[in-house]
N, C-alpha and C positions, 0 to 999 in steps of 0.2 A: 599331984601335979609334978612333984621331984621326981618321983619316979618315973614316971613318963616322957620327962625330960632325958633321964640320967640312962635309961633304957636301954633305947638307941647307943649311947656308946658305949655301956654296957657290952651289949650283942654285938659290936664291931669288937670291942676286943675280945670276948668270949672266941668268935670266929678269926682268928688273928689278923686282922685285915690291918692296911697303914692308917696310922694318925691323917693320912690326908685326908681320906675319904669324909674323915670327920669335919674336917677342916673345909670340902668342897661343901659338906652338906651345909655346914653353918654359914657359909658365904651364900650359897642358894637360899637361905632361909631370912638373910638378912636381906636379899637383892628384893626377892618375892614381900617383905615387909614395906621396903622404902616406893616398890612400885604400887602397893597398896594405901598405903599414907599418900601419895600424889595423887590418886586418882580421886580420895574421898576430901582431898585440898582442893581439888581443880572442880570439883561438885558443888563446894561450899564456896568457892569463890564464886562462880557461876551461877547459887542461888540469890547469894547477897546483889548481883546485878540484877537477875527478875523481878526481886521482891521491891528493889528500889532505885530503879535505873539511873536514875537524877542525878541522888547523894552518891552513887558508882561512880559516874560521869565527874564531877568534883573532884572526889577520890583522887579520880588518875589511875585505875585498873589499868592493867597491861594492854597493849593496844589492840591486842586480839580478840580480846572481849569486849570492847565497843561496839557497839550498832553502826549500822553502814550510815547512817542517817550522819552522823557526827565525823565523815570523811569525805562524802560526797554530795553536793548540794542538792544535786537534781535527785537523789533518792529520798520520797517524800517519806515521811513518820505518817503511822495509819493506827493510829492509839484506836480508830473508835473501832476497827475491824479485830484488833488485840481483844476489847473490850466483849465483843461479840463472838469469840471465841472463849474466853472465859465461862461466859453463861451458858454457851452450848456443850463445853467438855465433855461435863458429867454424863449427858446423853450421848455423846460420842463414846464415852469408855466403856455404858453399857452397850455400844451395838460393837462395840470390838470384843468384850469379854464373849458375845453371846458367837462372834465369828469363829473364835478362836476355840471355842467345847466341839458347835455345832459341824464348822468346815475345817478347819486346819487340824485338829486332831485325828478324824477320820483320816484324812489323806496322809498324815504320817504315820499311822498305822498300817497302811498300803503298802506303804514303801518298801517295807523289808518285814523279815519274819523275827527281828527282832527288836521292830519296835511296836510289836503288837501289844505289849503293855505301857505304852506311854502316856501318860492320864495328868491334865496339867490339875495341880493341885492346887494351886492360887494363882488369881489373873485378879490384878487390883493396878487401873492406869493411873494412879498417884493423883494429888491434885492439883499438881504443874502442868498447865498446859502448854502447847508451842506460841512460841509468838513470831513476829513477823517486824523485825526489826527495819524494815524500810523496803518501799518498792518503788523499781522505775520503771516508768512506762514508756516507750521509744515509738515516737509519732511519726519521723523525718527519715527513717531508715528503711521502712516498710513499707507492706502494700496497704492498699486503704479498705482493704477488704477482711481484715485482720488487727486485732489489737493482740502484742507483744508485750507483758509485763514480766519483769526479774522480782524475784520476791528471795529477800533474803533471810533464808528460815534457819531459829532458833530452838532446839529443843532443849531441855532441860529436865527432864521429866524425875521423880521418885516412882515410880513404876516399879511393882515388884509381881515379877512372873514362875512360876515355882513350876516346875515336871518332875513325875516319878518315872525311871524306865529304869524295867528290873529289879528294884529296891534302893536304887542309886537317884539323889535327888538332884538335879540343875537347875538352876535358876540365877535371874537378873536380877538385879538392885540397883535401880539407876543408868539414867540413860544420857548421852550428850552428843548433838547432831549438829553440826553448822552446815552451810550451804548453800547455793543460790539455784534455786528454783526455776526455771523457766517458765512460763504459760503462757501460751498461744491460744486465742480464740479468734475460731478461723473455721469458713467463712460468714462472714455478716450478713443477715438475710435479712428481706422485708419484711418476714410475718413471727408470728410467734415460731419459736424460743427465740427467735432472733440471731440466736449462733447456734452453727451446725454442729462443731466438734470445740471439744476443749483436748490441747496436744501437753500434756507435761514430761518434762524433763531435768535432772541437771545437769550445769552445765561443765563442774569439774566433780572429782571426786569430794563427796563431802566427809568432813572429819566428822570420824565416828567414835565413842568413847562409852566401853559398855564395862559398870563395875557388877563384876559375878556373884554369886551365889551360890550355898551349897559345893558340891564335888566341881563346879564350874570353875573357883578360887583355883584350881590346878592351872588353868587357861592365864595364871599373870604368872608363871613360875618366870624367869629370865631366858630368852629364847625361845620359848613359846607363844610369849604374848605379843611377838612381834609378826611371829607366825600367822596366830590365829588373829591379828585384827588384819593383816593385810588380807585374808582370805575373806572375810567380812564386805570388808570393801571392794574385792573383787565382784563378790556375789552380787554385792547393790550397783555394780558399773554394770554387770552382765544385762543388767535390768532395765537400770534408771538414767545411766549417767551417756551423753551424747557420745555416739549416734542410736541410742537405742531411744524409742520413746514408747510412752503410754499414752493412745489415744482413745477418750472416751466420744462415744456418738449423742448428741443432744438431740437430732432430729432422726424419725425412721427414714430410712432406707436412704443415708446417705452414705455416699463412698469414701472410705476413711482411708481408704488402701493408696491415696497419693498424698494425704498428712501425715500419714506415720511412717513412707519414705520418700519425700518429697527429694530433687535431684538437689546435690550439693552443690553450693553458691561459685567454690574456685578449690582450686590447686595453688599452696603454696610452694615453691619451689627454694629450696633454703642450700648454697652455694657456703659450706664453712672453710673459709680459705685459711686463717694464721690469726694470730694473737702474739701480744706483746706484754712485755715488764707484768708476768705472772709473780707469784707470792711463791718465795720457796717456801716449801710444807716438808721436805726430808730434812732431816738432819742426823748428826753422827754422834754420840757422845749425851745429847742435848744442847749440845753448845756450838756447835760447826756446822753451821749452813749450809745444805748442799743443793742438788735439783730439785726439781717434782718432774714426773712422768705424766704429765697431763691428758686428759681424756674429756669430751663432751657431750652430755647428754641433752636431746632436743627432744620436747614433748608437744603437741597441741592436742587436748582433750585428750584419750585415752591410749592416742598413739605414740609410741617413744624408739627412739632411734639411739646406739650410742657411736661412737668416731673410736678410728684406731687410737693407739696408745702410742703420743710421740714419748720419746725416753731417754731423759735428762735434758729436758731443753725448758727454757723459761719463755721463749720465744717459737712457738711450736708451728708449723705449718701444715694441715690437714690438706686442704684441696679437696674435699669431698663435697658430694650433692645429695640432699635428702628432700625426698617430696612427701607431704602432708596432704590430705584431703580435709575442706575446709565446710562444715556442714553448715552455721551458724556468725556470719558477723552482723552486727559486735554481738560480740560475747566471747569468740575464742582468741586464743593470745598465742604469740609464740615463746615458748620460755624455754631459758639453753641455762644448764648448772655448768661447770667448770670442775672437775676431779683429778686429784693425783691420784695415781693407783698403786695401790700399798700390799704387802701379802695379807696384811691383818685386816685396817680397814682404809677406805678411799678418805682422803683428806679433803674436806671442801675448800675451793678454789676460788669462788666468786659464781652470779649469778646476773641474767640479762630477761626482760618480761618484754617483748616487743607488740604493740596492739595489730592487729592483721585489718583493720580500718583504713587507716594509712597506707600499710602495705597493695591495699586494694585500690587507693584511689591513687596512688602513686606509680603504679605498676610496676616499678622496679627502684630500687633501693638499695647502694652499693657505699655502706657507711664503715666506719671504726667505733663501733659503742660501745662507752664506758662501763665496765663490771661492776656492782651492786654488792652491796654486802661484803665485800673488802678493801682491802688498804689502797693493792693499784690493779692495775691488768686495762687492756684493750684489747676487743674481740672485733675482726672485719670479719664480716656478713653480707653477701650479694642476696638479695631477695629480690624474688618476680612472682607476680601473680600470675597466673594462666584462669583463663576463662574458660570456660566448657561451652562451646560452640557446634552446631551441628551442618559442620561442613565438613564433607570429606578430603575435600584440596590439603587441610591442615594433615592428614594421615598419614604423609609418608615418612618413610624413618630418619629415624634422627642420625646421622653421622658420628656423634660422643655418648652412644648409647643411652641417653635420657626419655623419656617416656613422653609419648604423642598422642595419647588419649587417653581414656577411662572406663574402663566396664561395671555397671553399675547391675547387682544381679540382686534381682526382688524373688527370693526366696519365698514361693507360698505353700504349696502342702504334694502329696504325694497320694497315690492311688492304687488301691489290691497290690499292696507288696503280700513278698508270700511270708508265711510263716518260718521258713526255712527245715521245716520236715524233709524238705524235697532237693535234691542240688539241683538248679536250674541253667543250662545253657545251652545257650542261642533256643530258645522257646523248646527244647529236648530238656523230660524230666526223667531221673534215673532215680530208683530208691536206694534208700540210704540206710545200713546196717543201723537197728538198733539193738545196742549192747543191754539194755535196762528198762525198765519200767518208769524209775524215777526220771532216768535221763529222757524219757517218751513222755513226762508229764509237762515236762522242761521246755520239750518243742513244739506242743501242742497252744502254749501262751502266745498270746501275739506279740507281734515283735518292738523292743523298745531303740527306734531308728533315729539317728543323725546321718547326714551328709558333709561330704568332703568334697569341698571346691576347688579346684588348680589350676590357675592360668601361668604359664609359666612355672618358673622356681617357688611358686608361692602355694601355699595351701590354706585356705580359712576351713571354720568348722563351723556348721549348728548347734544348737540347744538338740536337745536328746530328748523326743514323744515317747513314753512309754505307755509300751502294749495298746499299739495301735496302727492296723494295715492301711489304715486310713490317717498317715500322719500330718497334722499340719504346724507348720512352723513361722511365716510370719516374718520372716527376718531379710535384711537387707545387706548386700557386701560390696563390695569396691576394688578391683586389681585396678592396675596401673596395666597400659598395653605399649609395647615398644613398636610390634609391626601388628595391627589391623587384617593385613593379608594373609599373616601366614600363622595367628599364633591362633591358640583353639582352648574353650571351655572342658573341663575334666569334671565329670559329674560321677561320684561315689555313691551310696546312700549302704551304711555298715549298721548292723547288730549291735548294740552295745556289749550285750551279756554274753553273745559268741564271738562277737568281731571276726563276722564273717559279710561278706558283700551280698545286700537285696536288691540290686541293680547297679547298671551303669551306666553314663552316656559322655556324649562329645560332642561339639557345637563348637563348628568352625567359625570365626568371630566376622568371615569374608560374608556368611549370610548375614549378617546385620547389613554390610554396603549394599546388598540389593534394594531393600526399604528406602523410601527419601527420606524416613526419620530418622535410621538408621536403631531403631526400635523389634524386637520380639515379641509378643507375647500372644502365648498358645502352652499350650502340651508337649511334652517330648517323650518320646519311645524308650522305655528302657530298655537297654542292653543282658543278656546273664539274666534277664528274669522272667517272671510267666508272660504271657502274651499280649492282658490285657493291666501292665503296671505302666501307669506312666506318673511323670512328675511333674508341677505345672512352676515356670517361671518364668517373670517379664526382664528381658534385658537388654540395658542401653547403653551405647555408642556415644562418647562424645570426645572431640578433640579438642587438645590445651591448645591455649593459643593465648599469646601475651602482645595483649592490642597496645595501641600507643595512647599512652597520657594526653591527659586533656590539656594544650596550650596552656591557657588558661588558667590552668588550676597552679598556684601555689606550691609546690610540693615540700612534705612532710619534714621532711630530709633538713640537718641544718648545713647540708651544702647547698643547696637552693637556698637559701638567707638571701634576701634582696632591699632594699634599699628601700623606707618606709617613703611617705610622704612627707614634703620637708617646706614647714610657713613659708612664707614670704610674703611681703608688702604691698602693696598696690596704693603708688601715691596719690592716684587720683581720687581711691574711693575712701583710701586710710580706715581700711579695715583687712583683716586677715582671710585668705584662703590658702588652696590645697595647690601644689604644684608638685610634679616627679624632676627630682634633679636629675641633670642629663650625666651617662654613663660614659667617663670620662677613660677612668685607670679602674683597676680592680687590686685589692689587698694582698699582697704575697701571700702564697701559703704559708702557714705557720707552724703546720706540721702534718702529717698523714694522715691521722684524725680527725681532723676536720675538714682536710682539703681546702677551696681557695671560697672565703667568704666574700662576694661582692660586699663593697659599701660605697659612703659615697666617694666622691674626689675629692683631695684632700691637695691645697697649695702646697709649694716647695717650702722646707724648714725656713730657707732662708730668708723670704719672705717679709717685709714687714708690713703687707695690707696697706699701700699708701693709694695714692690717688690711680696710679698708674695700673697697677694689679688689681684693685676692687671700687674700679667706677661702675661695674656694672653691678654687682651686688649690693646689695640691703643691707649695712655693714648697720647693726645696733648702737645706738648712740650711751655714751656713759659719762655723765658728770657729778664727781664727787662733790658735796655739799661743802663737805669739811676738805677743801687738799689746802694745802697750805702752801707759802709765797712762791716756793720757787714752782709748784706745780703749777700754779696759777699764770704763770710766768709761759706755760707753755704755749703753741699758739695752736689750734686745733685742726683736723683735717677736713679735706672738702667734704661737703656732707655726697650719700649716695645719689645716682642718678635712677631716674625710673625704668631705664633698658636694662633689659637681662641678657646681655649675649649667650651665645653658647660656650659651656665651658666653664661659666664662672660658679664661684659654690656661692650656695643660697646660706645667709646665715640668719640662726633662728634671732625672733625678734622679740620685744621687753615680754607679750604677753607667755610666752614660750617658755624666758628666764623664770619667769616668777613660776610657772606651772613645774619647773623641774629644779627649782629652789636651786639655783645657782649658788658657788661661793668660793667662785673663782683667785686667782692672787691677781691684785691693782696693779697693771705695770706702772699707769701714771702714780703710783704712793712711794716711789724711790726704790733705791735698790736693795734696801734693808727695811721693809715693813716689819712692824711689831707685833701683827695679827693676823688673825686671818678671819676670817665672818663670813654670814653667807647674804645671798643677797637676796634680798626682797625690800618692799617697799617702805619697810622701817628703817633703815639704815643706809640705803643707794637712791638717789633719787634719778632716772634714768628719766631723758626727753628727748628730746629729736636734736639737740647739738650733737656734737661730735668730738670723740676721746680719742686715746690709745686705746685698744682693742684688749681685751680681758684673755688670763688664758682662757685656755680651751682642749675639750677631751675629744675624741671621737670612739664611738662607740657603734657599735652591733648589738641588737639586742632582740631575740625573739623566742617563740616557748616549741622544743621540738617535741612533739605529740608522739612519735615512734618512742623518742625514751622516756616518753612525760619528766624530762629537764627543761629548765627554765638557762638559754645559752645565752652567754657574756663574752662579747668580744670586745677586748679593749686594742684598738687598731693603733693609739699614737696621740700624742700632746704636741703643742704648739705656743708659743710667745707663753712659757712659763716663766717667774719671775723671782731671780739669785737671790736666795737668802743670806748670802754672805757673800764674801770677795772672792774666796776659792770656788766657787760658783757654786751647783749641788747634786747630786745623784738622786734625781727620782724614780720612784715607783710610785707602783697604784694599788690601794686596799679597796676591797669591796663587800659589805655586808647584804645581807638581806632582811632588811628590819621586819618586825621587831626581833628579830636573832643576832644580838650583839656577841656570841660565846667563842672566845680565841678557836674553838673548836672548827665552828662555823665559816670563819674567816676565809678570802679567799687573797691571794698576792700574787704581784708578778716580779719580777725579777728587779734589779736594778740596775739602771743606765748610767753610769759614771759619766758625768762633767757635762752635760748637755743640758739644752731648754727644751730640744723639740724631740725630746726621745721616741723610736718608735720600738713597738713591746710584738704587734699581732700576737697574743695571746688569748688563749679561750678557756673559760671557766663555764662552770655547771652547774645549779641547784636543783638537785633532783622531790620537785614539790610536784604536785597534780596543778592544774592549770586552775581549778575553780580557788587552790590556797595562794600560787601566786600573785591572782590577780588583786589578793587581798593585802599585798605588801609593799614595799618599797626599797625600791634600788639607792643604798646607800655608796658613792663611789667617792676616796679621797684622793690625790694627787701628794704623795709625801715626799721627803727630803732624808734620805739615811744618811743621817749627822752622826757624828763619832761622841761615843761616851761623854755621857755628864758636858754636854756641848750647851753656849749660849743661842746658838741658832735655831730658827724659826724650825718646826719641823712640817707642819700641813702647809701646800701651800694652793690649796682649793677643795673645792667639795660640792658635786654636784648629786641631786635627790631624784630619782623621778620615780613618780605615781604610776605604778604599773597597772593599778584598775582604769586610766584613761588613755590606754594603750592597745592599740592590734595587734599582741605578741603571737598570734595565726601567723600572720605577715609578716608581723616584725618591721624592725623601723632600722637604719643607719643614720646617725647625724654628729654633728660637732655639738 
């Protein structure tokens, strides 16, 4: 083993080559080591979760290995259908061994003439089978003719698969697949099977992780195994991953050809205007801070766009417009990375996940979203959804060259192309010198054909039939159309192994406006070929068009934030109901980010709520049990009347205080209280007398579904109460319990010398809406006293129960 070691450098010096050489191979040998030790750690960790997912769960594995089950509520755990694949494995493994002798071996021997010794020498599917870490099934989004479940599938397999080709052996050892699964079954019938088609899909790319075997161990070297798994994963999107699908048929003779490319749901249309306070990622030295050259990548499923290179700016302004085709909501998402661009490599920047739900029910969406996964940054984004409508009115061109319809071309198969022995044009055949015999055995094979699609500047491809004049393909594609009138379909169909042209055609897109579907589908003539080749495909017509929002509807958006519903009293019946406070003033904007949050109306600072300014409102009554003489001394104010003019603010009443565990500062306790407490019905005995009025917060509060954050607007405070003579500087702290970690912490500024400081400040908790709801808004009112001070520093603290909250809606109150 020394000498085999010592060999190699040996033979480099023998042959005088540099000490680097040695030096690069030992760094490749060590790289290729530590990428091996990770893969067979990230195996091992991933079995110790299958074998015992519970004691996993406890643990505290890395959040990636968690089951969906344990992030999101509505994805149910299906132990007994895990269960049920367990016991069926074994017979699953044998009907894949006996696939893999019987069909897949043959047909890789086909392929080429040198893999005609390829013989798999072991197929053993381990005895881990997949499981199925949670599925949801979506009732409210679809049609009723169809059940739509996500299954999020887990593999983990010891699977060891062994081939000989040539005397060189390759093989797997281990396998690791995450993923979310689609399946559609669709449509629901009355009779037996009951459903027509089962449609599968996924719906992003799934992580794939395959530890090699044999001569395969080449495939982790450093720079290859980034190579070869991205082409991996290409192979399975080519296939599996939206918009491509797999549709099997459950019933005979039913038509699968409008579920496996049924018409895409919308057009998003994504508007990347500028960004702000980015992360410098260059530096000089290591120590001297300088720009980043920002750049942004925008994906929805398989499609990806990137934006020019602004350079040297932290504050970058693109102006660009990217449109996406939107196959499936919910399920696809808009997701934009943020990059500096480096000569070596891109520095990441931050990251933004938008749900296209929202963006669908909202129809247009012109926000400042917070970046993810970094320190700061803000990215403005215009989004508009466009609907696919089949009206021609919508067709005419656009003025800012943006795109006005969609060409949707259902690719099915082709017919008597020639061989190309022959050169063919315009239906005139001329023979064609042949140099050889071999090269005449060559031409004599049927042809292995794709086609090339071009509407415009754009070109898509096919999959590639080989050796077959009779090709069919199956496949579905999508141009964008700017003019309807003038632009036209470019139909190719080339040779792979000669790349040379089996026909051609053109389809002016004006013949779709003669149809009132604005639909094709027939045959077409090929061009350059024999007489009797044609190509069959259906295609359709349809124009974007971005309808207006539903009045009604709420929108996503946390600039739509409105104004919850806010108690109030009814003296006659002295019980609680709902009322909308009338919309008096609106909140300055507090900054470009959020734009201008309505809330409610909020009195002048100066204000002291006396008879005069709130006889029309419901003013809460407060009598401290314990105040002592001189408070006692005080005389109290008129109690409320039961008209509510307009105008006046509704204040919430005792049952409201205790639900949002108040713990405000007593102005009646003097001007130097010694405490601060909070109030409920242990310690404040509250009746229908009449106080001095408690401070008070005003708040914004609701959950924005586009960034799935949970937004905090703290609007402003009123009748707070001087902890000392020099009066005090408040600010406001905000937690979200149970998350007490300085980390967590959110703060606003502070107001030197004031009671009624106003902040308009907006904060964020970026949680999912089902963890939100499961927590509580911790908010204080503090006092920034100077060092090692004897003064008060809280001087209130109010709670509220965010699971008895419409944070959809959202609420504004004092």
């Amino acid at each position: 083993r020394a000498l085999l070691w010592l060999g190699p450098v040996y033979l480099a010096g023998y042959l005088g080559l540099s000490g680097s050489w040695v030096l690069l191979a030992l760094a490749l040998w060590l790289c290729w080591g530590l990428i091996r030790r990770g893969k067979r750690d990230r195996l091992a960790a991933a079995f110790a979760l299958l074998e015992d997912e519970r004691e996993a769960v406890c643990r505290g594995l890395a959040a990636r290995h968690l089951p969906a089950w344990v992030h999101f509520p509505d994805v149910e755990r299906v132990e007994w259908l895990n269960k049920v694949l367990v016991q069926a494995w074994p017979y699953v493994g044998t009907i894949m061994e006996k696939t893999f002798k019987e069909v897949l071996e043959p047909k890789i021997r086909a392929k080429s003439v040198h893999l005609k010794t390829c013989t798999f020498t072991k197929i053993h599917f381990g005895e881990k089978c997949p499981r199925i870490n949670g599925i949801k099934a979506y009732t409210k989004e679809i049609d009723r003719r169809q059940v739509t479940l996500d299954l999020q599938i887990c593999y983990i397999g010891d699977c060891e698969i062994h081939m000989d080709i040539s005397k060189f052996n390759l093989g797997v050892k281990g396998v690791q697949l995450y993923g979310t699964l689609r399946v559609i079954l669709e449509p629901l019938l009355t009779d037996a099977p009951f459903v027509g088609a089962v449609t599968l899909f996924f719906m992003q790319k799934p992580h794939l992780e395959i530890n090699w075997a044999g001569m395969s161990n080449l495939l982790d070297v450093p720079g290859i195994n980034v190579m070869s798994d991205s082409l991996i994963q290409d192979f399975i999107a080519a296939r599996l991953v939206l918009p491509n699908r797999i549709t099997v048929p459950l019933k005979k003779n039913m038509n699968i050809a409008h579920l496996r490319f049924p018409v895409p749901q919308g057009v998003i249309r994504v508007h990347l205007l500028e960004a702000e306070n980015l992360v410098q990622k260059d530096n000089f030295l290591g120590a001297i801070r300088g720009k980043s050259d920002p750049y942004a990548l925008l994906r929805v499923g398989t499609t990806q766009y990137r934006s020019k290179t602004v350079s040297r700016d932290l504050n970058p302004i693109w102006n660009e417009t990217f449109e996406f085709v939107v196959h499936e909501v919910p399920g696809q998402d808009l997701e934009v990375d943020l990059y500096d661009e480096d000569p070596d490599k891109d520095d990441f920047m931050g990251s933004l996940l938008i749900g296209l739900v929202d963006v669908m029910n909202d129809r247009t969406v012109d926000e400042w979203f917070p970046l993810s996964k970094t320190t700061s940054g803000h990215l403005h984004l215009k989004l508009e959804w466009l609907s696919l409508v089949n009206d021609q009115e919508n067709l005419h061109e656009d003025k800012k060259g943006l795109s006005t319809a969609i060409l949707i071309v259902y690719l099915d198969s082709a017919f008597n192309l020639p061989k190309n022995h022959f050169e063919y044009s315009n239906g005139e055949c001329g023979a064609k010198k042949i140099k050889n015999n071999k090269y005449l055995k060559k031409m004599e094979r049927e042809p292995s054909s794709f086609v090339l699609l071009t509407v415009g500047n754009k070109t898509q491809k096919s999959k590639t039939c080989n050796f077959s004049k009779d090709p069919t393909w199956g496949q579905a594609f999508t141009f964008f159309v700017h003019s309807a009138h003038s632009q036209s379909l470019h139909i190719e169909i080339k040779d792979k192994e000669r790349d040379s042209a089996l026909g051609t055609s053109v389809v002016c897109l004006s013949h779709l406006l003669k149809d009132p579907n604005m639909t094709l589908d027939q045959r077409f003539q090929l061009d350059h070929s024999s007489s009797d080749s044609f190509i069959k495909m259906k295609l359709v017509l349809r124009a974007l068009k971005v309808e207006e929002p539903d009045p009604e509807r709420v929108k996503a958006g946390v600039n739509a934030s409105k104004p919850g519903p806010v108690r109030v009293t009814e003296k006659a019946e002295n019980q609680q109901k709902f009322a909308s406070a009338p919309q008096v003033s609106k909140v300055p904007p507090m900054s470009k980010d959020s734009a201008a949050l309505e809330s409610l109306p909020k009195k002048d600072s100066g204000d002291d709520l006396d008879a005069k300014d709130s006889s029309g409102a419901p003013v809460p009554s407060e009598i401290v049990s314990d105040l002592d003489a001189a408070e006692g001394k005080q005389k109290p104010e008129h109690g409320p009347s039961s008209a509510l003019p307009s105008g006046a603010v509704a204040m919430p009443t005792l049952p409201v205080l205790q639900e949002m565990r108040v713990a405000p500062s007593v102005t009646s306790l003097g001007s130097l209280p010694s405490s601060c407490f909070e109030l409920s019905s242990s310690n404040l005995d509250i009746h229908n007398g009449t106080e001095m009025p408690l401070g008070e917060i005003q708040l914004t509060v609701r959950y924005a579904s586009i960034r799935q954050s949970l937004v905090v607007l703290v609007n402003g405070c009123r009748n707070l109460v001087p902890s000392s003579n020099r009066g005090v500087d408040p600010y406001v702290r905000i937690y979200l319990l149970p998350d007490r970690r300085w980390t967590s912490r959110k703060k606003t500024s502070v107001k030197k010398k004031t009671l009624n400081p106003q902040y308009d400040e907006k904060f964020e908790f970026f949680e999912s809406l089902e963890n939100v709801k499961k927590r509580t808004l911790d908010i204080a009112v503090k006092n920034s006293r100077p060092f090692i001070s004897q003064e008060r520093k809280e001087l209130g603290k109010v709670r509220i129960d965010l699971s008895q909250e419409d944070l959809i809606k959202g609420f504004a109150q004092w």
